[in-house]
C-alpha positions as CSV (number, residue, x, y, z in Angstrom):
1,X,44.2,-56.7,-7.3
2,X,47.5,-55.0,-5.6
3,X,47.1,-53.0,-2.6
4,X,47.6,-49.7,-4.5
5,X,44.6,-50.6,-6.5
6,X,42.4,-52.1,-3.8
7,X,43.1,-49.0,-2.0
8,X,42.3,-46.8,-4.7
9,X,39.1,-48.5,-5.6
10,X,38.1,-48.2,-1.6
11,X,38.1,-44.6,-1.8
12,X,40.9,-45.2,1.0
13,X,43.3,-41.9,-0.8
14,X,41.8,-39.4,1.3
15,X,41.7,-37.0,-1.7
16,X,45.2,-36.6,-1.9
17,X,45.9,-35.4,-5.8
18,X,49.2,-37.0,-7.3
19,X,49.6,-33.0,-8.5
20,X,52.7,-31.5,-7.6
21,X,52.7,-27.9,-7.0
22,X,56.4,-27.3,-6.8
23,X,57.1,-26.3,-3.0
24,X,60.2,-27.9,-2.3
25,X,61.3,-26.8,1.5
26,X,65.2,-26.9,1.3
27,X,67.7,-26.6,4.0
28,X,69.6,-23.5,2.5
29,X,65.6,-21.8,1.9
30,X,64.9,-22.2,5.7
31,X,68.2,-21.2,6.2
32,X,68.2,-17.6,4.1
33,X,64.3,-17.0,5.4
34,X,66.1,-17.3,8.8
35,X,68.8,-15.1,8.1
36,X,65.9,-12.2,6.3
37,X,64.0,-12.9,9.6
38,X,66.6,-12.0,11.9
39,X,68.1,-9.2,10.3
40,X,64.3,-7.7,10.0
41,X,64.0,-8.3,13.4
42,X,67.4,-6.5,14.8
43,X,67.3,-3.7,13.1
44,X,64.0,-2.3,14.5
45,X,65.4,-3.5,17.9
46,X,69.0,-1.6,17.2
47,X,66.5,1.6,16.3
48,X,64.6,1.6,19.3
49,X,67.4,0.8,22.1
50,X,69.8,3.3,20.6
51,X,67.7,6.0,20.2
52,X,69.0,6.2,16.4
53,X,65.8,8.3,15.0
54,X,64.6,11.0,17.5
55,X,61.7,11.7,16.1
56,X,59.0,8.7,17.3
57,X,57.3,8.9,13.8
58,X,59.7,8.3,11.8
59,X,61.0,5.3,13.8
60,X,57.6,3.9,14.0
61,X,57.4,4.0,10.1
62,X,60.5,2.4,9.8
63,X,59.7,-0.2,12.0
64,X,56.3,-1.0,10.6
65,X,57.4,-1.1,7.1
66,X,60.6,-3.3,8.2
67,X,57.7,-5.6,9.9
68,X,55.8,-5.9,6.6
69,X,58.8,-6.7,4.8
70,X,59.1,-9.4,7.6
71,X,55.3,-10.9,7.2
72,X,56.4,-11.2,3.6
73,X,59.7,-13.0,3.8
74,X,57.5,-15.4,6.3
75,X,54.7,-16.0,3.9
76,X,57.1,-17.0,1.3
77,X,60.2,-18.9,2.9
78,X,58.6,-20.7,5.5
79,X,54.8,-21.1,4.5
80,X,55.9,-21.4,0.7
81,X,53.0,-19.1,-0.5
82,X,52.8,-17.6,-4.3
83,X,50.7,-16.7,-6.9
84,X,50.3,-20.0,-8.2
85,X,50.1,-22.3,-4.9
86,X,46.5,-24.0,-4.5
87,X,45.5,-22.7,-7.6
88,X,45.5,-18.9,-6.8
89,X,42.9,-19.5,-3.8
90,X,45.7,-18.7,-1.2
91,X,46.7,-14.9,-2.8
92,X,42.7,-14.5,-3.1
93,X,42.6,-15.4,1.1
94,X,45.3,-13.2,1.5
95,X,44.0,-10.4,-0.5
96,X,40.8,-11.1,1.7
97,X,42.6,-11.2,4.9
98,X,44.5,-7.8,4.3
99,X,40.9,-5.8,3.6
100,X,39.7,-7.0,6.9
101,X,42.7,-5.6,8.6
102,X,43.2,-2.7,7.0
103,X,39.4,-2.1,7.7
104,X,39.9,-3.1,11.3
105,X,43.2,-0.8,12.0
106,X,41.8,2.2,10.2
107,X,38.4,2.3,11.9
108,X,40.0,1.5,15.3
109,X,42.3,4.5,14.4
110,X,39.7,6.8,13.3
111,X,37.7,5.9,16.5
112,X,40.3,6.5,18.6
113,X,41.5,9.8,16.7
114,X,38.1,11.1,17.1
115,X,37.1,9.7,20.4
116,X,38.6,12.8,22.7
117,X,36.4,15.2,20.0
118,X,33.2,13.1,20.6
119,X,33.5,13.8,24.2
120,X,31.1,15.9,26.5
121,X,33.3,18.5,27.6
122,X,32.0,18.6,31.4
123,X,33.7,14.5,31.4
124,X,37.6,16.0,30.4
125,X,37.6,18.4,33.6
126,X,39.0,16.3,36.7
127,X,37.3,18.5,39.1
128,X,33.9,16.8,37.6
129,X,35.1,13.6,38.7
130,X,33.5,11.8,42.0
């Protein structure tokens, strides 16, 4: 018996399929998610320091959109994620993972938003104050 066999028959794989899903990390990949990353990362800076948009929503639309462009260009040049990697089970986490943000952010918004109207008024008047 070789030693591959002997340590197949031992159980001593670990689980480790001999299935290839097709991530291949190459140099010039890394090197183009870099370049996206940076880019996507200056320009909301260059916005900001130079007061390019005046009007503060506006900018911070920009700049949240630019940084969902950003999470994406992560999730697929440097953690190699797509539809068909593990099967489909790592879009499903991800489509799990965005509902529990979005459900986080918009109730900590909408509690916020509405916490000054769910105030007793006598606690907004600083001459109540001790």
């Amino acid at each position: 018996m070789s030693a591959h066999d002997e340590l197949h028959a031992h159980g001593g794989d670990h689980g480790h399929d001999e299935e290839d899903f097709g991530i291949h990390a190459t140099f010039g990949g890394y090197m183009t998610g870099f370049v996206l990353a940076v880019v996507l990362t200056v320009i909301p800076f260059w916005l900001v320091m130079d007061h390019v948009i005046t009007k503060s929503s506006t900018a911070a639309v920009i700049i949240l959109t630019l940084a969902a462009v950003q999470i994406v260009v992560h999730m697929i040049y440097f953690l190699h994620m797509n539809a068909k990697s593990e099967g489909g089970w790592n879009m499903l986490a991800l489509v799990f993972t965005i509902v529990l943000v979005v459900i986080t952010l918009s109730g900590s918004i909408w509690i916020m938003y509405h916490l000054n109207s769910n105030m007793m008024p006598s606690m907004m008047d600083p001459s109540n104050l001790p």
